[in-house]
N, CA and C atoms as a LAMMPS dump frame, in Angstrom:
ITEM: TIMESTEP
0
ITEM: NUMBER OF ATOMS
654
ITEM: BOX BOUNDS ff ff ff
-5.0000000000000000e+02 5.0000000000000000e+02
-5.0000000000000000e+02 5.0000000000000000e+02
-5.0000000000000000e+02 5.0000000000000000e+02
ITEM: ATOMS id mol type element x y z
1 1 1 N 119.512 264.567 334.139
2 1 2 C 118.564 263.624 333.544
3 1 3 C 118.396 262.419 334.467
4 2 1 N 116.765 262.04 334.904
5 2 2 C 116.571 260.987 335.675
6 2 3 C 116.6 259.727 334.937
7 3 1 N 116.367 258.637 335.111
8 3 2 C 115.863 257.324 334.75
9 3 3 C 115.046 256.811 335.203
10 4 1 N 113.599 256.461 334.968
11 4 2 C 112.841 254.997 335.404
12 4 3 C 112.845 253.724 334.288
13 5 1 N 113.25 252.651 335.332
14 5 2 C 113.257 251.265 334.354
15 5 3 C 112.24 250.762 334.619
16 6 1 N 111.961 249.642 333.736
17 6 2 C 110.438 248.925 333.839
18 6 3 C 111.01 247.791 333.2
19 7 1 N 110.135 246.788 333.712
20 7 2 C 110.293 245.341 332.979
21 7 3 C 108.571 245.01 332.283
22 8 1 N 108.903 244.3 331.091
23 8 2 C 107.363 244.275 330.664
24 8 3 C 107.886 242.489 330.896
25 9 1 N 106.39 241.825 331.245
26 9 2 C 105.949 240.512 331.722
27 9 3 C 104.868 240.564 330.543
28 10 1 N 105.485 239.1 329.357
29 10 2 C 104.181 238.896 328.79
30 10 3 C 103.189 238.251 329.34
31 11 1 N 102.009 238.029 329.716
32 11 2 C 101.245 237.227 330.07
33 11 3 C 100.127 236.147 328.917
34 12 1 N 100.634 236.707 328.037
35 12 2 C 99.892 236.511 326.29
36 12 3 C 101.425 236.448 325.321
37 13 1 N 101.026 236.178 324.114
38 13 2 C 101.852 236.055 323.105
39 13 3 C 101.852 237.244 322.775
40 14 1 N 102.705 238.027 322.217
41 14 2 C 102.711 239.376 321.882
42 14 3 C 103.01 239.579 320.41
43 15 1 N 102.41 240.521 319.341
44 15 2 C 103.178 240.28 318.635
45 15 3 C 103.244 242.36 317.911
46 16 1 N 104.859 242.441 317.873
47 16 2 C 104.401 243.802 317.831
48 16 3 C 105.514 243.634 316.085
49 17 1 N 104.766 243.933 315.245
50 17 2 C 105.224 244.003 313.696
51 17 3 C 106.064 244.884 313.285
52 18 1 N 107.179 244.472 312.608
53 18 2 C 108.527 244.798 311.867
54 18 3 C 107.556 246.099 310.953
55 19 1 N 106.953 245.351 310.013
56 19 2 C 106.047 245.936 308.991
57 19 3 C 107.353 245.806 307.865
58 20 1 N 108.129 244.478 307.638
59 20 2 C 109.012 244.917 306.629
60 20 3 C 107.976 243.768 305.654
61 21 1 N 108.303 243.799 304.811
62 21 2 C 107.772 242.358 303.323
63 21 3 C 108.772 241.401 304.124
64 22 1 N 108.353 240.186 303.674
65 22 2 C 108.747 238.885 303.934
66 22 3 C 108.06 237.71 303.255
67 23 1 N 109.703 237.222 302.173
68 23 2 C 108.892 236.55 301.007
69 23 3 C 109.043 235.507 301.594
70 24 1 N 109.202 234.739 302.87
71 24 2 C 109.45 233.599 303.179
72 24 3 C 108.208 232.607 304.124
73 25 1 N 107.982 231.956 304.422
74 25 2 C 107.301 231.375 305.217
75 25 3 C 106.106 232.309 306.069
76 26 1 N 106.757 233.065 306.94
77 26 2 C 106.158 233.749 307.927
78 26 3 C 105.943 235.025 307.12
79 27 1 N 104.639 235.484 306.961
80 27 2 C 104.198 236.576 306.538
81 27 3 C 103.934 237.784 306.845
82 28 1 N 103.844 237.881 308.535
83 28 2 C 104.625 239.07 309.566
84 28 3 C 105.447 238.846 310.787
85 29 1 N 106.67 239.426 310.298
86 29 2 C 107.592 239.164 311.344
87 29 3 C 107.843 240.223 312.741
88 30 1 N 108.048 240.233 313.699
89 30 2 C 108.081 241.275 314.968
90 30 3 C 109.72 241.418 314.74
91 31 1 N 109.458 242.224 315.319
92 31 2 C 110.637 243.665 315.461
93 31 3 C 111.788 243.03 316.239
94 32 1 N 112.92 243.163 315.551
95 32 2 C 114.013 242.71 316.306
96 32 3 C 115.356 243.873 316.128
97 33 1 N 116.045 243.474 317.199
98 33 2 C 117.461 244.386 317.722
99 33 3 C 118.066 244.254 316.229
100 34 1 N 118.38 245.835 315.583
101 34 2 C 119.233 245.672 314.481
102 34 3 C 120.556 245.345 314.675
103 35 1 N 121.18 245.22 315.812
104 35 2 C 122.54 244.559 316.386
105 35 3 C 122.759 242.937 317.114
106 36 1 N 121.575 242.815 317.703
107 36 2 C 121.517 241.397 317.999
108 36 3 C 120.76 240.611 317.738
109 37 1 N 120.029 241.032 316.499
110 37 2 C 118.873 240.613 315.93
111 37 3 C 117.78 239.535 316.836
112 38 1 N 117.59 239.991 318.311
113 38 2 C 116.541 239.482 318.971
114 38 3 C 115.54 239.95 318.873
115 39 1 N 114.387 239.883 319.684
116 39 2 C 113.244 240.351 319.65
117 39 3 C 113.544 241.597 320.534
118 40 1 N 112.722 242.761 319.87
119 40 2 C 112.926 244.329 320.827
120 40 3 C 111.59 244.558 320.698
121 41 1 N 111.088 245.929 321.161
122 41 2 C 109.759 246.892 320.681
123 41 3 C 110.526 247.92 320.65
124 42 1 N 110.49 248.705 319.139
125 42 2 C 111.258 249.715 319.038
126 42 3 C 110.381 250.623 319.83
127 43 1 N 111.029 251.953 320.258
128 43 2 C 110.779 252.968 321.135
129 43 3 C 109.504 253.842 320.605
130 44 1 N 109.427 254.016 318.969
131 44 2 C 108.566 254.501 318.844
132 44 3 C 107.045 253.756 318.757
133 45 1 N 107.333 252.289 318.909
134 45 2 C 105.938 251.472 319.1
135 45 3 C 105.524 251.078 320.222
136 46 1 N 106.737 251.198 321.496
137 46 2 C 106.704 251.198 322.577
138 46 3 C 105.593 252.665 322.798
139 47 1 N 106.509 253.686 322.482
140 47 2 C 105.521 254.913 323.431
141 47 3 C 104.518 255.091 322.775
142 48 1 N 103.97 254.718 321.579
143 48 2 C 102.711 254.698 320.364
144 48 3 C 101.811 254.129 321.496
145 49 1 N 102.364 252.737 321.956
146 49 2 C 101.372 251.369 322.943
147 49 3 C 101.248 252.033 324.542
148 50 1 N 101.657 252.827 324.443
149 50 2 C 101.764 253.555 326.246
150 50 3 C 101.2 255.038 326.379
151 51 1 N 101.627 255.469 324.993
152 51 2 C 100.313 256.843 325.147
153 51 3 C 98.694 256.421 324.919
154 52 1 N 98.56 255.53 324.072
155 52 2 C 97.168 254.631 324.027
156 52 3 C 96.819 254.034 325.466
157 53 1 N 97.163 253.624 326.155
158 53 2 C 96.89 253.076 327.872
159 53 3 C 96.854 254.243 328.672
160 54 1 N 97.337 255.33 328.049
161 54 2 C 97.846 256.687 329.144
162 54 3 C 96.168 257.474 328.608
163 55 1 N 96.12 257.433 327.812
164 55 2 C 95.009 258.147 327.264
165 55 3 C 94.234 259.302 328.172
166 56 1 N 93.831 259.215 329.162
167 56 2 C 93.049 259.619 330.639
168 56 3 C 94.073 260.474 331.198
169 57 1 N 95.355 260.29 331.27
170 57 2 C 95.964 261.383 332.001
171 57 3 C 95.939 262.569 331.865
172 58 1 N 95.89 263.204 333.264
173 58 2 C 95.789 264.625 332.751
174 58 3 C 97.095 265.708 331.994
175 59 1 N 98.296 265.479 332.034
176 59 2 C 99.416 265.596 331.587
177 59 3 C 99.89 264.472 330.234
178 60 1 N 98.782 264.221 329.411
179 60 2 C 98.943 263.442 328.459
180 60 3 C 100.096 263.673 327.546
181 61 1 N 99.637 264.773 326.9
182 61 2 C 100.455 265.66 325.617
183 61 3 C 101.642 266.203 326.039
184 62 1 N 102.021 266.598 327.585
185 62 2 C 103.555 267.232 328.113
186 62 3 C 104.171 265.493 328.323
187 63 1 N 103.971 265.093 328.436
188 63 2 C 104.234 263.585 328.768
189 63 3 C 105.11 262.855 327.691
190 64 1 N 103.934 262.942 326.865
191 64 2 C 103.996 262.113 325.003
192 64 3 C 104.346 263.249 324.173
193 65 1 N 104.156 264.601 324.291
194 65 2 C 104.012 265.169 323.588
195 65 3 C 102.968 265.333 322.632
196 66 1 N 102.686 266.779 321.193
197 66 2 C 101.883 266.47 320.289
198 66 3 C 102.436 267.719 319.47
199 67 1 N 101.152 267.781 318.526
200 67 2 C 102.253 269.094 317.543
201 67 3 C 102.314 269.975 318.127
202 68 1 N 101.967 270.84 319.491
203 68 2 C 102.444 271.843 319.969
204 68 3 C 103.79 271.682 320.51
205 69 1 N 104.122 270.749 321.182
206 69 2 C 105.008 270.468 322.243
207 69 3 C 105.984 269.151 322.134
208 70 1 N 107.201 268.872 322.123
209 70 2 C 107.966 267.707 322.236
210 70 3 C 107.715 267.159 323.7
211 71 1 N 107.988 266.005 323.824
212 71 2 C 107.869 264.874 324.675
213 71 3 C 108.562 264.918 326.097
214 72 1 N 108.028 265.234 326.873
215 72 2 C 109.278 265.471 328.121
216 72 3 C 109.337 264.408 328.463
217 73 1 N 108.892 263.464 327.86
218 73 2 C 109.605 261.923 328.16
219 73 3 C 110.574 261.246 327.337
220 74 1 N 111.492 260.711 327.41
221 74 2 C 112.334 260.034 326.302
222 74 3 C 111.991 258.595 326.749
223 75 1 N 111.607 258.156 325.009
224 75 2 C 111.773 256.005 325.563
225 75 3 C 112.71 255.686 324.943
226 76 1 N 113.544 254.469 325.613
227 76 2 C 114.061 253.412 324.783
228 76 3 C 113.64 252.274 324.515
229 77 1 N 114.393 251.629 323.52
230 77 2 C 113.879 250.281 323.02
231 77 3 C 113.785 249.284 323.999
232 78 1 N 112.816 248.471 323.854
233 78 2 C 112.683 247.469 325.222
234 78 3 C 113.492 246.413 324.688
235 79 1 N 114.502 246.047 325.593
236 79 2 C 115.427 244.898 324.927
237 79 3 C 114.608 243.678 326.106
238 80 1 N 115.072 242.761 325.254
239 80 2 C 114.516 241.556 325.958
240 80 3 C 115.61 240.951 326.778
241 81 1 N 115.223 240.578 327.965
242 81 2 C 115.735 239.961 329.084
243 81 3 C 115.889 238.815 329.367
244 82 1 N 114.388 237.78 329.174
245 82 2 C 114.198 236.225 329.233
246 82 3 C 113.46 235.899 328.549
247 83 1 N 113.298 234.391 327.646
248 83 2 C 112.164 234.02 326.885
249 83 3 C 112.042 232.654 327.241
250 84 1 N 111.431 231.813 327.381
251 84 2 C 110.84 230.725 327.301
252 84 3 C 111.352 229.928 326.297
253 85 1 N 111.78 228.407 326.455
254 85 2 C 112.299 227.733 325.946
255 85 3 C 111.681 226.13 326.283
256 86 1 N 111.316 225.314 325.568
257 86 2 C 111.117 223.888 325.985
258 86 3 C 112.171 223.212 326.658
259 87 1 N 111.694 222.048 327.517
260 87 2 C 112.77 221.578 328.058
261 87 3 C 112.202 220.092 328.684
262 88 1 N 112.84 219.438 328.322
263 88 2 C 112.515 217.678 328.781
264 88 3 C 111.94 217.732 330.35
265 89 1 N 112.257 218.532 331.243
266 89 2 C 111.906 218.506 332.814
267 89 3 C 110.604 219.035 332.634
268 90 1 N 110.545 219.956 332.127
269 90 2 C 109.139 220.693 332.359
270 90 3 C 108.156 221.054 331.025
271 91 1 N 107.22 222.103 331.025
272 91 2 C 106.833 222.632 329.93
273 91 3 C 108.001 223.484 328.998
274 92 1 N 108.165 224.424 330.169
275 92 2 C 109.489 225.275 329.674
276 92 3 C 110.249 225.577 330.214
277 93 1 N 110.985 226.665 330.091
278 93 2 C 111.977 226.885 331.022
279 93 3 C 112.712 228.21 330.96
280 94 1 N 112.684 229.553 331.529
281 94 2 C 112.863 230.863 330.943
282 94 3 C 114.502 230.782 331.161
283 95 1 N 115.02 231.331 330.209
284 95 2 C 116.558 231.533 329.798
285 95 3 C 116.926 233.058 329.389
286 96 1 N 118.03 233.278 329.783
287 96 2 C 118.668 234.133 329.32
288 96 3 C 120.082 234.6 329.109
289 97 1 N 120.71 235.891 328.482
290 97 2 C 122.091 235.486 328.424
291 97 3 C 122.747 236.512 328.872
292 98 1 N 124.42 236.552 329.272
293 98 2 C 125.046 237.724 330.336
294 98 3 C 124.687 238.794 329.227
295 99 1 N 124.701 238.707 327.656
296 99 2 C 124.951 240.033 326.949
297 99 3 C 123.796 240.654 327.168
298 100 1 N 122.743 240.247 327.365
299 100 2 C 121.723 240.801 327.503
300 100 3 C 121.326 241.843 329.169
301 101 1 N 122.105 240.965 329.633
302 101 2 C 121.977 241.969 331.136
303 101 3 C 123.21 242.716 331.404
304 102 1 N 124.54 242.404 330.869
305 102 2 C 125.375 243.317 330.663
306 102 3 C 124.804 244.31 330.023
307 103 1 N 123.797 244.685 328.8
308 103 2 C 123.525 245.648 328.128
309 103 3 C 123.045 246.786 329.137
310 104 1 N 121.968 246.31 329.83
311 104 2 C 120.93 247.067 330.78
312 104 3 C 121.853 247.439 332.268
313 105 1 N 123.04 246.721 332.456
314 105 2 C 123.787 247.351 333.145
315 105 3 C 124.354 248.393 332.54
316 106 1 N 125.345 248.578 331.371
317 106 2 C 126.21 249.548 330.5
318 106 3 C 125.171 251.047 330.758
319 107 1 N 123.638 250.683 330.149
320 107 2 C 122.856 251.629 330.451
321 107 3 C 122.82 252.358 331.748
322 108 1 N 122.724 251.601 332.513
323 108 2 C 122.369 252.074 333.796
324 108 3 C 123.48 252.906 334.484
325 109 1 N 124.667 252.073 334.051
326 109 2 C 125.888 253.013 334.354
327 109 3 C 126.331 254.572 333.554
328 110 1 N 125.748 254.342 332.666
329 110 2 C 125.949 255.528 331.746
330 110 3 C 125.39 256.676 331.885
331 111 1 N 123.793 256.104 332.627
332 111 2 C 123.269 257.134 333.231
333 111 3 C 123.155 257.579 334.808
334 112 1 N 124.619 256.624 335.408
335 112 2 C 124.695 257.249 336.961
336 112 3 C 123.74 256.125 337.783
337 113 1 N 123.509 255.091 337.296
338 113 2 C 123.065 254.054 338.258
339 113 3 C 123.538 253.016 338.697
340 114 1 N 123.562 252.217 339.701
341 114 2 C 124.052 251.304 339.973
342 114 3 C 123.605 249.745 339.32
343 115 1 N 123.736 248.609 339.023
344 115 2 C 122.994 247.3 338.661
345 115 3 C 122.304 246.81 339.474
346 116 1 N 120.793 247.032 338.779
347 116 2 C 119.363 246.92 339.106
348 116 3 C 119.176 245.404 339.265
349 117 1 N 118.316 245.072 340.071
350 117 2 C 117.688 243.358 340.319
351 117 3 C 116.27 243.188 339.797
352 118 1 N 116.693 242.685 338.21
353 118 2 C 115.761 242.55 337.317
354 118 3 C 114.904 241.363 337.502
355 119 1 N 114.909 240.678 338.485
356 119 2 C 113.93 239.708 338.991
357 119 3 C 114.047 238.407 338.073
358 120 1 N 113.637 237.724 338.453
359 120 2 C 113.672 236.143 338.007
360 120 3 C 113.907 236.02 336.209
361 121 1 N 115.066 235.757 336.137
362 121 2 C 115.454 235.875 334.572
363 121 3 C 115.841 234.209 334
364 122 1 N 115.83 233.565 334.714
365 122 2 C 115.823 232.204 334.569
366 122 3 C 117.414 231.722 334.816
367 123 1 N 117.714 230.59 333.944
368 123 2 C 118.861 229.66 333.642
369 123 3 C 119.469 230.698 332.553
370 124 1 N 121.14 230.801 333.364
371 124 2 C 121.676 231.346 331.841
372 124 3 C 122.356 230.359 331.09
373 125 1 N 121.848 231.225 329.66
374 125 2 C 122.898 230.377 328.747
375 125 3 C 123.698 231.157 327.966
376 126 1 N 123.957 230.405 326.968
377 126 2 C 125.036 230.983 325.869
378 126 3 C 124.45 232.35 324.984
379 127 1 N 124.965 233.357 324.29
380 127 2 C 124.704 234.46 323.486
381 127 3 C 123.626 233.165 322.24
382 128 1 N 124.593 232.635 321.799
383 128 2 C 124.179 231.854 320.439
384 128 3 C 123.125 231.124 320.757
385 129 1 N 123.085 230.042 321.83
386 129 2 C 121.655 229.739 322.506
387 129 3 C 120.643 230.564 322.563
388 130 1 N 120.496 231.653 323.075
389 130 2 C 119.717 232.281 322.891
390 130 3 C 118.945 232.946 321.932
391 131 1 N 120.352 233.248 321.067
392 131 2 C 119.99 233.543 319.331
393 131 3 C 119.183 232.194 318.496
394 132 1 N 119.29 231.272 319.057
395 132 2 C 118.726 230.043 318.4
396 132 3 C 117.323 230.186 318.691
397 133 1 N 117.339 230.09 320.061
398 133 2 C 115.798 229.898 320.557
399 133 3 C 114.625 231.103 320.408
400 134 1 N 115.278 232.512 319.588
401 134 2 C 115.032 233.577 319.267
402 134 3 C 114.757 233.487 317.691
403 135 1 N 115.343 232.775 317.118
404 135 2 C 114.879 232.723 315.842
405 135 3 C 114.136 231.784 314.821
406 136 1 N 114.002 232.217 313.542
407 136 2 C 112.644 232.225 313.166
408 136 3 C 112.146 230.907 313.273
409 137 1 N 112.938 230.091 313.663
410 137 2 C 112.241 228.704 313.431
411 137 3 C 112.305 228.27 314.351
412 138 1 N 112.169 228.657 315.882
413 138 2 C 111.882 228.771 317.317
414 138 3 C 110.81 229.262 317.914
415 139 1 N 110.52 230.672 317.224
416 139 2 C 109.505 231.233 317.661
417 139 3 C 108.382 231.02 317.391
418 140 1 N 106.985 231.047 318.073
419 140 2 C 106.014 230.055 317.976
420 140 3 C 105.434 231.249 316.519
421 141 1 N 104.568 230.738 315.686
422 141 2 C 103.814 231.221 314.524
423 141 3 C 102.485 231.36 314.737
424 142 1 N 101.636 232.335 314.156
425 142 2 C 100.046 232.216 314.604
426 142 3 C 99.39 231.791 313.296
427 143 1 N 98.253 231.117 313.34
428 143 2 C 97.736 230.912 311.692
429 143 3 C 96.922 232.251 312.237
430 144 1 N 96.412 233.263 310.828
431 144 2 C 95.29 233.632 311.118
432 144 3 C 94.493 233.887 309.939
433 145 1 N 93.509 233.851 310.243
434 145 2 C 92.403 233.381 308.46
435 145 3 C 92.068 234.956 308.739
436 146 1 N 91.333 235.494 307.261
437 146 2 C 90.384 236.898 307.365
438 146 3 C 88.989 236.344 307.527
439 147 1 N 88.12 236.587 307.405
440 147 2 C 86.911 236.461 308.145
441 147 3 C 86.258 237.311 307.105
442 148 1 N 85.541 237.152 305.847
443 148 2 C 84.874 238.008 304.944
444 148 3 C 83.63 238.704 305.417
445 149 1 N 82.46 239.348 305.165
446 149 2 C 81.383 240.169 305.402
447 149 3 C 80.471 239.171 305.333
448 150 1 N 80.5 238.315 304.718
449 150 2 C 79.742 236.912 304.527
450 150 3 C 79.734 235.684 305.587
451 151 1 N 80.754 235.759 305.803
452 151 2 C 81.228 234.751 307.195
453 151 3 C 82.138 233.489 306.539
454 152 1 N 82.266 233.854 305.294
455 152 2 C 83.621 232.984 304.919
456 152 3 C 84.919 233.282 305.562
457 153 1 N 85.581 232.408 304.714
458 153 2 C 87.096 232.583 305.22
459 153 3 C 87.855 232.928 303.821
460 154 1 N 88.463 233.832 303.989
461 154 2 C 89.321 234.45 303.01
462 154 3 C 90.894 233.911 303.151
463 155 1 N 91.838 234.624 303.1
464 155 2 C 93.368 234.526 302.777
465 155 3 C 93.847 233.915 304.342
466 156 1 N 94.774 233.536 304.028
467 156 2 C 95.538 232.684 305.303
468 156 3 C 96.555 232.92 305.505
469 157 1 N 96.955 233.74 306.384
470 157 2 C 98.83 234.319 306.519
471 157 3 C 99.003 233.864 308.051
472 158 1 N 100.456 233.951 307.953
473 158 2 C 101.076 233.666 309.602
474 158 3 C 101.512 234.67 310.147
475 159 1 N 101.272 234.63 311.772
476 159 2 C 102.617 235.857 311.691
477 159 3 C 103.478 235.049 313.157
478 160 1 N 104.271 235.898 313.779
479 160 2 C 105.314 235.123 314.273
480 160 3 C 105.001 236.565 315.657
481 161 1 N 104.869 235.586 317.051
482 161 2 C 104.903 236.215 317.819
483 161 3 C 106.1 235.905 318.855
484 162 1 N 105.967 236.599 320.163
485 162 2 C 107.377 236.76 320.934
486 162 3 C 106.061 235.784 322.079
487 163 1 N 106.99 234.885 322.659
488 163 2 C 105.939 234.105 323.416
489 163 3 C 105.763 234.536 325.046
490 164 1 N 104.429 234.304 325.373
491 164 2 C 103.978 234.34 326.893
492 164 3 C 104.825 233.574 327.865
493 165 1 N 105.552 234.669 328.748
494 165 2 C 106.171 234.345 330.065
495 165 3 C 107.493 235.069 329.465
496 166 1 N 107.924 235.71 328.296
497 166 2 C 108.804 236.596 328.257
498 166 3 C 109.115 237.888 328.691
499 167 1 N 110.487 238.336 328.789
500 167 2 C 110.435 239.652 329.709
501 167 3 C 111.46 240.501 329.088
502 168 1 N 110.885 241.693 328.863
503 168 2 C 111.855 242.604 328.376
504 168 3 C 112.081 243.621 329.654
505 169 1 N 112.59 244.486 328.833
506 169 2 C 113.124 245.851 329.924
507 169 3 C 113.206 247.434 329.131
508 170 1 N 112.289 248.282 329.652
509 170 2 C 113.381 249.675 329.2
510 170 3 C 112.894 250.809 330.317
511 171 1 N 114.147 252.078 329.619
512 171 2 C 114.375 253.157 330.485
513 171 3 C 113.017 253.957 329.583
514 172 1 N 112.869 254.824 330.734
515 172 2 C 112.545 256.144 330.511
516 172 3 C 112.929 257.662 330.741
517 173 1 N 113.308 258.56 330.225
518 173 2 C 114.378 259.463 330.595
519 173 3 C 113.472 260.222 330.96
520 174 1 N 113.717 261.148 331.972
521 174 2 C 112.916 262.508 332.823
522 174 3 C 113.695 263.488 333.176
523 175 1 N 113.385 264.554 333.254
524 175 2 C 113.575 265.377 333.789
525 175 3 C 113.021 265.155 335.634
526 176 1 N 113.819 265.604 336.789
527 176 2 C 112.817 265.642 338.067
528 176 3 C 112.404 264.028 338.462
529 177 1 N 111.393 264.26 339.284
530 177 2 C 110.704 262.936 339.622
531 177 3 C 109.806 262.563 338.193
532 178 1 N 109.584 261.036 338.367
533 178 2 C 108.507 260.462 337.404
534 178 3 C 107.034 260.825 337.764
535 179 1 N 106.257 260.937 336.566
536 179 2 C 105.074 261.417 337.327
537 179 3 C 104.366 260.15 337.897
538 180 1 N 103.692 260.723 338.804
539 180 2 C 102.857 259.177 339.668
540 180 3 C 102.323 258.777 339.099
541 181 1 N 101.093 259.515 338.273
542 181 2 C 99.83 259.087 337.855
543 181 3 C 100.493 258.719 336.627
544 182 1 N 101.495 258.632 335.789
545 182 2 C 101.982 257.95 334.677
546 182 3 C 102.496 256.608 335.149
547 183 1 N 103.15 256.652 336.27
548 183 2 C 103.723 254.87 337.247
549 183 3 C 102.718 254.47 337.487
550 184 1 N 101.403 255.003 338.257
551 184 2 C 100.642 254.11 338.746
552 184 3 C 99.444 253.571 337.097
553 185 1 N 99.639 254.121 336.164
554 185 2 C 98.694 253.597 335.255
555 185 3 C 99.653 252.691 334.26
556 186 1 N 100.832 252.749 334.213
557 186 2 C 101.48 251.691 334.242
558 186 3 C 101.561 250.432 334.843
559 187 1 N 101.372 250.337 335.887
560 187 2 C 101.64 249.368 336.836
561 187 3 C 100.891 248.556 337.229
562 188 1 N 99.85 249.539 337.076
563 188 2 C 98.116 249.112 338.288
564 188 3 C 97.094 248.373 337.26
565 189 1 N 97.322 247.011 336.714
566 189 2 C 96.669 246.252 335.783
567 189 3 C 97.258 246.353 334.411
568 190 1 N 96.576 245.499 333.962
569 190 2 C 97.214 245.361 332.119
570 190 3 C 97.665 246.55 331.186
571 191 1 N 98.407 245.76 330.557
572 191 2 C 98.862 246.676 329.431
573 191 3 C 99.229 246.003 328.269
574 192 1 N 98.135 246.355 327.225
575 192 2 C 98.119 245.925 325.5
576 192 3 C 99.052 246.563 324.922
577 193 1 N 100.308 245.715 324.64
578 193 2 C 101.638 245.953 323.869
579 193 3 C 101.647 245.512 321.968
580 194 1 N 101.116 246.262 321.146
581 194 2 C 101.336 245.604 319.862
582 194 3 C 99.583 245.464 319.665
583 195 1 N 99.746 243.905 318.227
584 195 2 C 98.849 244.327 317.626
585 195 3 C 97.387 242.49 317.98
586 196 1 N 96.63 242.802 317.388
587 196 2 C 95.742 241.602 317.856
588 196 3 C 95.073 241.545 319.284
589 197 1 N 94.578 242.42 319.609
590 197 2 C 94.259 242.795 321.149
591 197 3 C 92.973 241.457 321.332
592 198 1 N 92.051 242.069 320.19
593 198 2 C 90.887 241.045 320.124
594 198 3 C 91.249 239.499 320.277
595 199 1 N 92.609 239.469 320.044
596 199 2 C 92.653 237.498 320.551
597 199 3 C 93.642 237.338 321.38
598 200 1 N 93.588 238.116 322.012
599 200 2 C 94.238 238.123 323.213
600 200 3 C 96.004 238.373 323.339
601 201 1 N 96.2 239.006 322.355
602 201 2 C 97.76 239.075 322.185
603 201 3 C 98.412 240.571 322.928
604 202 1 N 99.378 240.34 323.148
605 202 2 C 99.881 241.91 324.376
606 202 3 C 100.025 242.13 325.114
607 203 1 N 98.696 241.447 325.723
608 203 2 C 98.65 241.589 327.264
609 203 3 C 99.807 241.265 327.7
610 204 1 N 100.169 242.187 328.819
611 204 2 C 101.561 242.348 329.841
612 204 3 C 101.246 243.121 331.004
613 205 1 N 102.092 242.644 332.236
614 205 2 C 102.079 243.17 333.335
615 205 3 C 103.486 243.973 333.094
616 206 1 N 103.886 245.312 333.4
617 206 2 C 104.699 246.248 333.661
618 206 3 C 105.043 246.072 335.392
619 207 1 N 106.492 246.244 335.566
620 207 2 C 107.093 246.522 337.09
621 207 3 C 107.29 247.616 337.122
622 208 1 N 108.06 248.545 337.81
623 208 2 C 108.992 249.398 337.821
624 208 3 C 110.21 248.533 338.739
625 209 1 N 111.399 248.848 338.388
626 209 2 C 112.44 248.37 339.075
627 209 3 C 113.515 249.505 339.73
628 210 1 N 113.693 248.744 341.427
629 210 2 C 114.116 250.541 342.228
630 210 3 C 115.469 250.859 341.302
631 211 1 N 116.037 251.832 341.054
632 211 2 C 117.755 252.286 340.569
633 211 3 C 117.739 252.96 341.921
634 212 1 N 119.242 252.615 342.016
635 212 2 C 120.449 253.49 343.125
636 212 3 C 121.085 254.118 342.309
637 213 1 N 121.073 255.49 342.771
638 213 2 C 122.479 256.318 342.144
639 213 3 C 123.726 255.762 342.195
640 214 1 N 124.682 255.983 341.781
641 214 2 C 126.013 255.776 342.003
642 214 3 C 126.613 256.672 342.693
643 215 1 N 127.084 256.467 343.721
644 215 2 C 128.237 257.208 344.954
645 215 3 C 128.667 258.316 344.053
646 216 1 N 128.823 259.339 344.316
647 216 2 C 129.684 260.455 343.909
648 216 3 C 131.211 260.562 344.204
649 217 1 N 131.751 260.594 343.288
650 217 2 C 133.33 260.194 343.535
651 217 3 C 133.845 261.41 344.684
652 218 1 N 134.67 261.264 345.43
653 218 2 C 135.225 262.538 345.857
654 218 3 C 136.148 263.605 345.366
């Protein structure tokens, strides 16, 4: 079994939905790590948002799969890497914490790779810092009105997005080499992650990041 990693770059606010009820303040909340309760994109809304961009390929359905065929791709959850934080020096300031890149190492080792150079991850800080600036009363909120057939304004809910200049990460499992034309339509311009496209929410630039095998013991 191969690996390709990727880092997603928000360039927009993103907001990809829990879909749980929430009787509190914020009326849709985004998807977070059921263990570190940060912000994630679970795997199946991840590859939902990447077979939609893939659309055109000619190896669509062996790729993603469909009801004939299972997926010769495996995703994981995109864990988040760095987020944006205010800070008296500047506008902001991207942060992050060792558990979080210890994680994506554990991975990488597990599957025979060496620790990848996930590119500019900011100032580290603390686990709990980060959990602060991750939760709900950190993360920026969107108003958004409905818009009736009439051109009124109807109901008024919030929802809570993951903010622009954040960076997650995930694997993709393969069999063989990755296919090109799946890297290069990844890579080669935008990619709408989640929901609200029309106001600009999602948008992200995708990397790929190189892996080294690990030495073979003797």
């Amino acid at each position: 079994m191969n690996a390709t990693l990727f880092t997603i770059d928000c360039l927009t606010n993103m907001h990809v939905g829990s879909g749980a009820d929430n009787d509190g303040l914020i009326d849709n909340l985004i998807q977070r790590d059921a263990v570190t309760d940060l912000p994630t994109i679970n795997a199946s809304s991840l590859k939902g948002a990447l077979r939609d961009h893939c659309k055109g390929l000619r190896n669509l359905n062996r790729l993603f799969g469909d009801e004939n065929q299972a997926s010769a791709y495996r995703f994981l959850d995109a864990q988040l890497i760095a987020v944006p934080r205010p800070t008296a020096k500047a506008p902001y300031e991207l942060v992050h914490s060792k558990r979080q890149i210890d994680y994506i190492d554990q991975l990488c080792d597990a599957l025979g790779y060496i620790h990848p150079e996930l590119g500019d991850v900011g100032e580290k800080i603390s686990d709990k810092e980060l959990a602060t600036a991750c939760d709900d009363e950190h993360l920026p909120i969107m108003a958004r009105n409905q818009i009736k057939e009439d051109g009124t304004t109807g109901n008024l809910w919030y929802e809570q997005v993951l903010p622009r200049f954040s960076r997650l990460a995930f694997f993709v499992l393969h069999e063989g080499e990755i296919d090109r034309e799946f890297e290069k339509a990844l890579t080669d311009g935008l990619v709408q992650i989640g929901a609200n496209a029309t106001i600009g929410c999602g948008f992200c630039r995708l990397t790929r990041i190189p892996l080294t095998r690990k030495p073979q013991k003797s």
